[in-house]
C-alpha positions in Angstrom: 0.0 0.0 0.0 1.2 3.5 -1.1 1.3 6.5 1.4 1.9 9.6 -1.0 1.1 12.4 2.2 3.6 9.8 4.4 6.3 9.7 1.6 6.4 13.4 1.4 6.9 13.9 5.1 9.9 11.5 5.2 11.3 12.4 1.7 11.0 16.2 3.6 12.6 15.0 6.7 15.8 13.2 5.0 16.1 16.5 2.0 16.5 19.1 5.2 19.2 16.3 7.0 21.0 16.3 4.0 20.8 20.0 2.9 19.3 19.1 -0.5 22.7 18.1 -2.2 22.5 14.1 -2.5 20.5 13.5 -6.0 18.9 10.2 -4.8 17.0 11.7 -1.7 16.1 15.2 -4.5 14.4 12.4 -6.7 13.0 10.1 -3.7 10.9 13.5 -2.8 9.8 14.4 -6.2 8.5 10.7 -6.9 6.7 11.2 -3.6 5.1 14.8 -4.2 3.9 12.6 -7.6 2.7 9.4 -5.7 0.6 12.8 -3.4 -0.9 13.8 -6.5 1.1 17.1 -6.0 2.0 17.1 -9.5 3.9 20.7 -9.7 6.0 20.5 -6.8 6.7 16.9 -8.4 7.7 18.3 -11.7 9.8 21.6 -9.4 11.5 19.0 -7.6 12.5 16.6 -10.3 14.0 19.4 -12.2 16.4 20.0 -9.1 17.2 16.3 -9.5 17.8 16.3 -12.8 20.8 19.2 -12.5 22.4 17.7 -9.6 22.6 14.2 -11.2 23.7 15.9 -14.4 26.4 17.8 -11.9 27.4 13.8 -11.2 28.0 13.0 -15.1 26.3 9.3 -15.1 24.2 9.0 -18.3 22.4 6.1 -17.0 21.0 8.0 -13.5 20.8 11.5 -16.1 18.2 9.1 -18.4 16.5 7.7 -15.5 15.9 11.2 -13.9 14.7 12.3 -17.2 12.0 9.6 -17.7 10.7 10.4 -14.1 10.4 13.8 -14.7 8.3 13.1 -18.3 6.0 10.9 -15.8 5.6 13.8 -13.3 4.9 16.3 -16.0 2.6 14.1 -17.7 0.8 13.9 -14.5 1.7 10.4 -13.4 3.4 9.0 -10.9 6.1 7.0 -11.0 6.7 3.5 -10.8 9.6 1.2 -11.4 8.1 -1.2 -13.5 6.8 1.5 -15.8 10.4 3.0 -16.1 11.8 -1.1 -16.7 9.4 -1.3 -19.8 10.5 1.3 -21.7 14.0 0.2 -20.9 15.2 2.7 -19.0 16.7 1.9 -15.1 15.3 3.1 -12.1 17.4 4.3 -9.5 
């Protein structure tokens, strides 16, 4: 079962312990504001993702982030398994 309003709170919690520089926790609160329905901060958030795993230089994570952010700004949230059909890694 899937907590979107839960995920959002932790996601929150671990971005401010970490001062919004590690990539992986950016994304994990981005997937969550989707999984909340809150689609813009979704789409806000994922962009910051995005740049800060471009700032790493791994094409892989920089594809993955990319394909999140199209599900965010298409208005869905995102999934593993919808990521793994189109070929493209999750996290």
């Amino acid at each position: 079962m899937r907590n979107g309003a839960q995920a959002v709170e932790f996601a929150l919690q671990a971005e401010r312990l970490s001062g919004g520089k590690v990539p992986f926790i950016v994304g994990t609160l981005a997937a969550a504001y989707a999984e909340a329905g809150r689609f813009p901060e979704a789409v806000e958030t994922g962009r910051r993702a995005l740049e800060l795993v471009k700032a790493q230089g791994d094409p892989k994570q920089i594809e993955a982030s990319r394909a999140r952010l199209g599900l965010y700004e298409a208005g869905k949230a995102f999934r593993d398994e919808d990521l793994r059909a189109k070929g493209v890694g999750g996290r």
